[in-house]
N, C-alpha and C positions, 0 to 999 in steps of 0.2 A: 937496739937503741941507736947504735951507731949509721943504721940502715938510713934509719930513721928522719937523723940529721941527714944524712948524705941529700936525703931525696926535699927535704925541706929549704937546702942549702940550694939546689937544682932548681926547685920553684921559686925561689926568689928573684935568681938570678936570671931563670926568664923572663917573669914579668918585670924586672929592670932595667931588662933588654930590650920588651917591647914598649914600656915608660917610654925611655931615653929615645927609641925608634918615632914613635908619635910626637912625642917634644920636639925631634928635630926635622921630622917631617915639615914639608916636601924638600929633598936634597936635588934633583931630576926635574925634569919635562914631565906633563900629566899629558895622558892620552883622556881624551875624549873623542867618546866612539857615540855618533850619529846615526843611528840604522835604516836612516833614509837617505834619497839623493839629496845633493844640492838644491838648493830654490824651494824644498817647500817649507811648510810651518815649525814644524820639527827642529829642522835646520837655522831656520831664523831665529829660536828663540835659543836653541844649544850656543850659535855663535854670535850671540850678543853677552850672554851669561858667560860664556868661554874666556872672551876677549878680558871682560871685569876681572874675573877669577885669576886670570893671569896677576893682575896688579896685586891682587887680595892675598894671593898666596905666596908672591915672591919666584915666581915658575912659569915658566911658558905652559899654556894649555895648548895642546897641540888637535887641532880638528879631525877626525878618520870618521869617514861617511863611509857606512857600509851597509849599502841599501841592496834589499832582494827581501825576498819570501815574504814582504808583508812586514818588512822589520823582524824577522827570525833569523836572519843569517846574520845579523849587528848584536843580537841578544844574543845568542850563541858564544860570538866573540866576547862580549861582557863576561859572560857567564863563566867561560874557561879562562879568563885572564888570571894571572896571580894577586891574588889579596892582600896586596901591598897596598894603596890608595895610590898606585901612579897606572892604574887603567880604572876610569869611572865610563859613564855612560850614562845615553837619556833613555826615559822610558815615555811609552805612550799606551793608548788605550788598545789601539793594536796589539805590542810585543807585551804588557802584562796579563791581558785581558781576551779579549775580541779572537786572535791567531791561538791561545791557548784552549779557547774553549770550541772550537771548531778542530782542531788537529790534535786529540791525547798524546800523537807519538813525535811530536814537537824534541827536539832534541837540548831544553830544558827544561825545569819545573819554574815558573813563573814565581813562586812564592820562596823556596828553599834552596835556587840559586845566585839570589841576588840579597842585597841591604840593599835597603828606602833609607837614601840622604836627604830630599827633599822635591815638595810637587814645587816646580819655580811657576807655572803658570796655568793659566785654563782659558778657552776658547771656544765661544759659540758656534755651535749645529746649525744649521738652516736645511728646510725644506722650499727647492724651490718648483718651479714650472717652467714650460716654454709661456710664453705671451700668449700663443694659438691657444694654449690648453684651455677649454671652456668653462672654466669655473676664474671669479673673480678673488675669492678668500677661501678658508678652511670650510664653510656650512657649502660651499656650493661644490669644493673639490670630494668630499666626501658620499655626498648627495652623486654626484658624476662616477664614481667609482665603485657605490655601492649596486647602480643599477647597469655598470657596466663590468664583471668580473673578469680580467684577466686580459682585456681591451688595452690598457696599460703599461708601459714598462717603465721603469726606474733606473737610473743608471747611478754607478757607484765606482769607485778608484779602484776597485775588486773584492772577489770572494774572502770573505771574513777579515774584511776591514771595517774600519768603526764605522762606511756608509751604508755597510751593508747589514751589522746588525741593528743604527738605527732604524733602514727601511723595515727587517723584519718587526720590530716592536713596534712599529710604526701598524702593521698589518693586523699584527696579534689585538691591540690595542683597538682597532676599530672594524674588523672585523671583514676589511676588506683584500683583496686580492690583486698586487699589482706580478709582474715577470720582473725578476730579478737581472741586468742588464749588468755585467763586471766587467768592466776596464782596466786597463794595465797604466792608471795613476787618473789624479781626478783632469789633469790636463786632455787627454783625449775622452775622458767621459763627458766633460765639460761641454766638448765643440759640439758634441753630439746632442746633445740637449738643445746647444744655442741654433745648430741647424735645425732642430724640429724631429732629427729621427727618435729619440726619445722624448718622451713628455715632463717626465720628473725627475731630481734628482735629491741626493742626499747628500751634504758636504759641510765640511770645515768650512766658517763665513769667511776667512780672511781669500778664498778662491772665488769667491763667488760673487766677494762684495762689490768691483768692478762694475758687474753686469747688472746687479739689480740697480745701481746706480746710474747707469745709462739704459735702462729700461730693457734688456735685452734680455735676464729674466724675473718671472714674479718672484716675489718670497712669500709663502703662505703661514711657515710658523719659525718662530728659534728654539734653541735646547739651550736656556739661560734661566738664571733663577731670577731676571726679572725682563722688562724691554729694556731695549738698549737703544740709550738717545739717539745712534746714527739709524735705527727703524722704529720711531715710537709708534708708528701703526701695524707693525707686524706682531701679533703675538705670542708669547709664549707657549709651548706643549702643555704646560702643565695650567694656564688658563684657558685650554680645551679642555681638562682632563686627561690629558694623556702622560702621569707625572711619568708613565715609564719610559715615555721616548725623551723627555727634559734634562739628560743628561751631555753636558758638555765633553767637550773634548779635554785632553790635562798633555803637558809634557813634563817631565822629570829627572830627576838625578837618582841612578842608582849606583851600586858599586857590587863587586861579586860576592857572595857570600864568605864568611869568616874574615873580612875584611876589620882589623882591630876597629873596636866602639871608640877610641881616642881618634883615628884620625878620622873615622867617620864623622863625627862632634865635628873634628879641626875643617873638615871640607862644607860641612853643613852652615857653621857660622860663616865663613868666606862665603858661600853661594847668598844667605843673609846678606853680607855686607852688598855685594853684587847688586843681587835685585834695589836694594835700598837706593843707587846711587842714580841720580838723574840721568845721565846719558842709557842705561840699561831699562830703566823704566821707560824712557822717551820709543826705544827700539821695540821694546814687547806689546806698549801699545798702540806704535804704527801696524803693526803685525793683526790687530784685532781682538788680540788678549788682554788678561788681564792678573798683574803678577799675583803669589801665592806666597811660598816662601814658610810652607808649615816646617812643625818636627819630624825627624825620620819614623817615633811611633805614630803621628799622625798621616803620616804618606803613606807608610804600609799599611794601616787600617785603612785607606781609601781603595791600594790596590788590590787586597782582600773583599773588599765589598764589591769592587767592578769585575772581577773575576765570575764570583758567586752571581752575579746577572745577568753576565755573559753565558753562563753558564745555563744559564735557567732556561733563555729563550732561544738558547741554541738548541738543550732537550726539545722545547713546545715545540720550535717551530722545522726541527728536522736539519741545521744546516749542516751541509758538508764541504769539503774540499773539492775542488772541480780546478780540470787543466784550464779552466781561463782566469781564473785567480791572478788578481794583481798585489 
């Protein structure tokens, strides 16, 4: 009996520990850890939400870009940090999805070494072309590709990045055959396309939009759930039929696993407040997104779901790891 109380007495007093810890949370600096360089999508939207957060939470959010493997060596660092809520971190279609389903020996598990605080935003796909390429829209690029197999190459920011498994769904999907083209970041895949050594490519629109806007190059479809007033004549994957390639890009908040559900809550309504407030919105949709701002069970339900598809057309369509991976 006496055991009994002792150990009763024991749990109380932890979880009043960790109450009183969540309640007074954040006492410190928050790290936010970026798993890409500076300057691209990722980055813009982590340090526009960053900068908010800071006000929201009473703490400086402190920025650490740690870009490599595809966004694996930033998830890494997430992953092993202490689950205190003062190391959070973004996720993306790459480090939850896309890099796991291409690498099993990834040095963490995408689903059961992180908590989903929130998706803050999402970001349309675009398939574009060089100008040269002879087809004017999707019936005549298709038509071009089907009677020419493997004529083609597509270029992508690198191996088992989100460009490169939409190009593969992109294949699976209509049955045709381009060469897989990987770059080490969509900046050098880009030029390459605009010069003409490649014909297609695959990318996040905020890199791209630039060029379809001074005509340098085509857009033939976007990965969005509808058109989008800056291309109401380009349209959607999913009004070809292709609803498997129509899937956008996301970036995210996550935190390392066993990280207490109170300050998770406490970080998730702060990243809420964040997105809500005009200057943070005014940022995310310069960028070409568009904010989110769900539950942490509804963010892990989505990176569950992008996993499981990653997954699927990595089995179809064979991808692997290769030293030119960006």
């Amino acid at each position: 009996m006496k055991a009994a109380l002792l150990l009763a007495s024991f749990l109380a007093g932890i979880m009043a520990t960790t109450a009183a810890s969540a309640q007074s949370y954040p006492t410190k600096p928050i790290r936010l850890i970026i798993p890409f360089p500076p300057g691209g999508t990722t980055d813009i939207i982590g340090r526009a939400v960053g900068d908010r957060l800071s006000r929201e939470l009473g703490q400086p959010v402190i920025i650490d870009n740690r870009g490599g493997g595809g966004g694996s060596i930033g998830a890494v660092a997430i992953a092993k940090a202490d689950p205190d809520g003062y190391t959070i971190g973004m996720a993306t279609v790459s480090t939850q999805a896309v890099n796991p389903a291409c690498n099993p020996k990834l040095p963490y598990d995408p689903v059961k070494d992180f908590v989903a605080i929130t998706n803050l935003a999402r970001t349309p796909n675009v398939m574009v072309v060089n100008p040269k390429f002879p087809a004017q829209d999707y019936k005549q690029l298709l038509a071009v590709l089907k009677k020419n197999p493997g004529k083609y190459g597509y270029a992508t920011s690198g191996t088992c990045g989100i460009g490169h498994l939409m190009g593969e769904k992109f294949k699976a999907s209509t049955g045709t055959f381009m060469v897989h083209i990987p770059y080490r970041g969509a900046g050098p895949a880009l030029n390459d396309v605009l010069g003409g050594q490649v014909e297609v490519m695959f990318d996040n629109l905020p890199s791209s939009f630039g060029f379809i806007q001074n005509n340098r190059l085509r857009p033939i479809a976007v990965a969005w759930p509808k058109r989008l007033e800056s291309l109401p004549n380009v349209p959607t994957f999913a009004e070809l039929g292709l609803k498997m390639v129509n899937d956008p890009a996301w970036y995210g908040l996550i935190a390392p696993a066993k990280t207490p559900e109170d300050i998770v809550r406490k970080i998730h309504d702060a990243a809420v407040k964040a997105l809500n407030s005009p200057e943070v919105q005014a940022r995310v949709k310069a960028s070409g997104s568009e904010i989110v701002g769900n539950t942490p069970a509804e963010f892990a339900a989505e990176m569950r779901g992008e996993l499981q598809r990653a997954q699927d057309v990595v089995k179809k369509q064979g991808i692997k790891i290769d030293a030119s991976g960006g």
